[in-house]
VEXMARMAR-772764 format. One line per 2 residues: number of its first residue (from 1); for each residue y, x, z of C-alpha. Coordinates in nm, 4 decimals. Last residue first. Example, Ala and Ser with C-alpha at 12.3 -4.5 7.8 and 13.67 -1.06 7.14 Angstrom:
BEGIN
2> -0.1060/1.3670/0.7140  -0.4500/1.2300/0.7800
This chain:
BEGIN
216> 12.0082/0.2783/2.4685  11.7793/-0.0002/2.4436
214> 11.5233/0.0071/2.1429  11.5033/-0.2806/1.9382
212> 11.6766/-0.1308/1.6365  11.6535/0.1912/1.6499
210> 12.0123/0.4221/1.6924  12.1201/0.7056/1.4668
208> 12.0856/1.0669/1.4329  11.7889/1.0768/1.1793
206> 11.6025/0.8707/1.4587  11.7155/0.8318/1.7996
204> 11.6469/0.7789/2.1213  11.9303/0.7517/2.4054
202> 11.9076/0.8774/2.7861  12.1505/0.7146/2.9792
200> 12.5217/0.6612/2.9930  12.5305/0.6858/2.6137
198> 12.8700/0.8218/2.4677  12.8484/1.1627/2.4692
196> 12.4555/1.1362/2.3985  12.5747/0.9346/2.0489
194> 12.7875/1.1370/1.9533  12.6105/1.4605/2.0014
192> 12.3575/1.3089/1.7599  12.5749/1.2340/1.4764
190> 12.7312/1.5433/1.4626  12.4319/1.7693/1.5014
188> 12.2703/1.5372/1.1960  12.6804/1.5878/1.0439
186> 12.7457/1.9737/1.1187  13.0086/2.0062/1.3783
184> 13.3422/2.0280/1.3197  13.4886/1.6718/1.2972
182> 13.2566/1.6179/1.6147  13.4217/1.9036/1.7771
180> 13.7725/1.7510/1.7707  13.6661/1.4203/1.9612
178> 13.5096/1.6526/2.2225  13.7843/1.8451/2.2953
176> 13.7621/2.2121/2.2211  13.5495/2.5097/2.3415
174> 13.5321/2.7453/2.0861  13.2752/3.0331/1.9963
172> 13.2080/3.2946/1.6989  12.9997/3.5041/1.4998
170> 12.6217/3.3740/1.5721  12.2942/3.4806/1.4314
168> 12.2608/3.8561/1.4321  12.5617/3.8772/1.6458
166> 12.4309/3.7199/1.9496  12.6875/3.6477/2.1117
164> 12.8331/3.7469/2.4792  12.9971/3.4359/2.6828
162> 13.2001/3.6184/3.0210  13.5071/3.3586/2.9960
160> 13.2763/3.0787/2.9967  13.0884/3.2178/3.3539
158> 13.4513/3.2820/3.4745  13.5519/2.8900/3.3700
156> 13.2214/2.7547/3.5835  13.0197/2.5468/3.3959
154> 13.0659/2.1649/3.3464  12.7248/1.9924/3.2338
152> 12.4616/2.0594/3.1127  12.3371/1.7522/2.8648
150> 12.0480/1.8470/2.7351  11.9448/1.7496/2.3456
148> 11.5598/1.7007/2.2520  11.5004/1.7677/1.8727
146> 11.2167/1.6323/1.7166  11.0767/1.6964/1.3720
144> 11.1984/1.7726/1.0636  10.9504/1.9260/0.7674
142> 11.2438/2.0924/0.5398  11.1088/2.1724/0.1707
140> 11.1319/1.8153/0.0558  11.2331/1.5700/0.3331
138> 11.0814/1.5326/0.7304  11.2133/1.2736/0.9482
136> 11.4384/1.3598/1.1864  11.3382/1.2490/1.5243
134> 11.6158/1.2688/1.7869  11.5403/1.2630/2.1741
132> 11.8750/1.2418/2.3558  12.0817/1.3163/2.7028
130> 11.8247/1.4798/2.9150  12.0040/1.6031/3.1864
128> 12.0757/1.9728/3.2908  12.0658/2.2088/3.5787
126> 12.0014/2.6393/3.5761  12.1824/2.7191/3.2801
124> 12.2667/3.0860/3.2453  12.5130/3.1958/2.9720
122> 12.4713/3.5105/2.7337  12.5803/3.3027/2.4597
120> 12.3098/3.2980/2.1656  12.0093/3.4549/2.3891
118> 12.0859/3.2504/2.7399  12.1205/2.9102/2.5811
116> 11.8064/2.9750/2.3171  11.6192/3.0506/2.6742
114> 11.7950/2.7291/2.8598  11.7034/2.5227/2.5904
112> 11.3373/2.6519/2.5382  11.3007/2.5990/2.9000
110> 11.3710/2.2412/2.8581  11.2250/2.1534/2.5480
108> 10.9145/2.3301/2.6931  10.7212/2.6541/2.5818
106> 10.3403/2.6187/2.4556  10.3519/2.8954/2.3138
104> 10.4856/2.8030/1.9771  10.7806/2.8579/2.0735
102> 11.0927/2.5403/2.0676  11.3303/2.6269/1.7888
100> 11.6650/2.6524/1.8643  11.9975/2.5854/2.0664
98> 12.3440/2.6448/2.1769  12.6123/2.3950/1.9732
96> 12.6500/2.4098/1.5638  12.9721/2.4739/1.3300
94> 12.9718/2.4622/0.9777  12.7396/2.6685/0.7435
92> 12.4025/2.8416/0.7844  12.2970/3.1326/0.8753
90> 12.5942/3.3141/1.0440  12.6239/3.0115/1.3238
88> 12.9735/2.9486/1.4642  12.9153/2.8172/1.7899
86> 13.0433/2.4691/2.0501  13.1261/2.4331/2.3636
84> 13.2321/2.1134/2.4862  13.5972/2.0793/2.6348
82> 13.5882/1.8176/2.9468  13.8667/2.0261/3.1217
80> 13.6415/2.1928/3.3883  13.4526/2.3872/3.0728
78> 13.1563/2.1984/2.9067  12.7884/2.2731/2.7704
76> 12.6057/2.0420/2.5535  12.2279/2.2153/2.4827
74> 12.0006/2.2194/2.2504  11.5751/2.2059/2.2159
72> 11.3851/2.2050/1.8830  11.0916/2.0477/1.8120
70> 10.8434/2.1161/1.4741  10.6166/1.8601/1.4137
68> 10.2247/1.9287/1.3026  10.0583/1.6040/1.3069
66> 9.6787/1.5898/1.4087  9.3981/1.6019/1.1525
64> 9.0753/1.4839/1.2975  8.7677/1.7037/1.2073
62> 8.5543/1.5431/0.9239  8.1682/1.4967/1.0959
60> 7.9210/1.7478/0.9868  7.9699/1.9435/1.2889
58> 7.9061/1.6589/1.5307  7.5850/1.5880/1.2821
56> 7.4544/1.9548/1.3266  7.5270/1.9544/1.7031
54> 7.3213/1.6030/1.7660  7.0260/1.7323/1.5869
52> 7.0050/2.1241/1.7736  7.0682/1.9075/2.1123
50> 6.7803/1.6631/1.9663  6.5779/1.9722/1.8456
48> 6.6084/2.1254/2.2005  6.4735/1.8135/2.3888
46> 6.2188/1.7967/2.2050  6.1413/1.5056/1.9468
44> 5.9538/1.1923/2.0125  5.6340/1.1914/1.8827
42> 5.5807/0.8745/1.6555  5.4501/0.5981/1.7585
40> 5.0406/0.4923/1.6798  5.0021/0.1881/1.5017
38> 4.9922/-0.1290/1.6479  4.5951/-0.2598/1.6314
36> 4.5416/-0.5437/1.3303  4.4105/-0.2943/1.0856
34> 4.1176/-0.2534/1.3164  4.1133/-0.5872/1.4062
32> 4.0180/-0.6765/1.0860  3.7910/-0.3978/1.0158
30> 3.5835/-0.5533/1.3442  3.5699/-0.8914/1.1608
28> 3.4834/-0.7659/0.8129  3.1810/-0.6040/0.9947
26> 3.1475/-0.2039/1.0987  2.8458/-0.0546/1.0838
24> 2.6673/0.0158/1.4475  2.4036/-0.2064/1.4454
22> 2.3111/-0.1655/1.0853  2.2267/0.1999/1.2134
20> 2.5329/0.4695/1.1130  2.3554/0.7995/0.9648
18> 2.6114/0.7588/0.6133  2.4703/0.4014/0.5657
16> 2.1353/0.2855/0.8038  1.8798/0.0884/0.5801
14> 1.8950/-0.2901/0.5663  1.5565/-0.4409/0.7678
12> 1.3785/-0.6918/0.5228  1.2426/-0.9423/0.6988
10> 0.8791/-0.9562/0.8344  0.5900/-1.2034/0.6551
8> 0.4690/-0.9210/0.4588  0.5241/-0.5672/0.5759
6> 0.7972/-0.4018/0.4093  0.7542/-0.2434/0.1067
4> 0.8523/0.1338/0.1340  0.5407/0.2613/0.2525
2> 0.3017/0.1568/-0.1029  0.0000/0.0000/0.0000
């Protein structure tokens, strides 16, 4: 009788697939909840590739532009008569009071006033009141910026008599009535010490003149 017929009146036992017995082969029930089981998540990265991650998209992103404005810092001396002080600049033309450029060292409108004070005239300022914040707005070839006027008062007439310029950038001095130094002044200077000498308070400005909706 040949071995691989199987016995008559017995069923027919299905051969083992791959070394699995039937027992152990996988029905269409068990493959369905195989494919039904949440798959596996994903490792989460180290701690040093998300530092490593987060540094590479911080460096990616655009870095913010902030505005570059120049500020300058002057000053509005007097002698016991009311006279202001004003300079004869040998850069530019018309007539100017004590002042400059703010460093870029992180120097104040304040002490930048009483340093441009001290290196145009010789004179120490010691008190002073804020008297106006100007913004100019920038035009072709001249950026503007702010310029912070001081109002410092009356200094003694010995301390006036005693100026020394600087020769590299100023060639002469005057104190005259107010009234007469705004026709001499330049006009944004102009415009500006006009408006401190009449405010009572602390005035902002823009190109030299009052904002509307902002109380002087």
């Amino acid at each position: 009788m040949n071995a691989s017929r199987p016995a008559p009146g017995r069923p027919a036992t299905p051969r083992s697939v791959a070394g699995v017995t039937p027992a152990q082969q996988p029905g269409p029930a068990a493959e369905a909840a195989e494919a039904a089981e949440p798959a596996e998540p994903a490792e989460a990265a180290e701690p040093a590739e998300a530092a490593e991650a987060a540094e590479a998209a911080e460096a990616a992103e655009p870095a913010e532009i902030l505005p570059a404005i120049p500020a300058s810092a002057g000053a509005l001396i007097f002698d016991r008569a009311g006279r202001l002080l004003i300079l004869k600049p040998t850069y530019k033309s018309g007539w100017t009071i004590p002042g400059g450029v703010m460093e870029a060292d992180g120097e104040t409108p304040w002490a930048a006033c009483r340093r441009e004070v001290h290196e145009e005239c010789g004179l120490e300022v010691r008190q002073g009141r804020l008297a106006c914040v100007d913004f100019r707005p920038s035009r072709p070839g001249k950026p503007g910026g702010l310029r912070f006027l001081f109002d410092c008062g009356a200094l003694p007439d010995d301390a006036l008599a005693a100026i020394v310029l600087q020769p590299e950038e100023i060639s002469a001095h005057q104190l005259v009535p107010v009234r007469a130094a705004l026709q001499l002044l330049r006009k944004p200077i102009r415009r500006r010490v006009r408006a401190a000498w009449r405010a009572t308070a602390t005035c902002y400005l823009e190109n030299g003149r009052p904002v509307p909706g902002v109380s002087q």
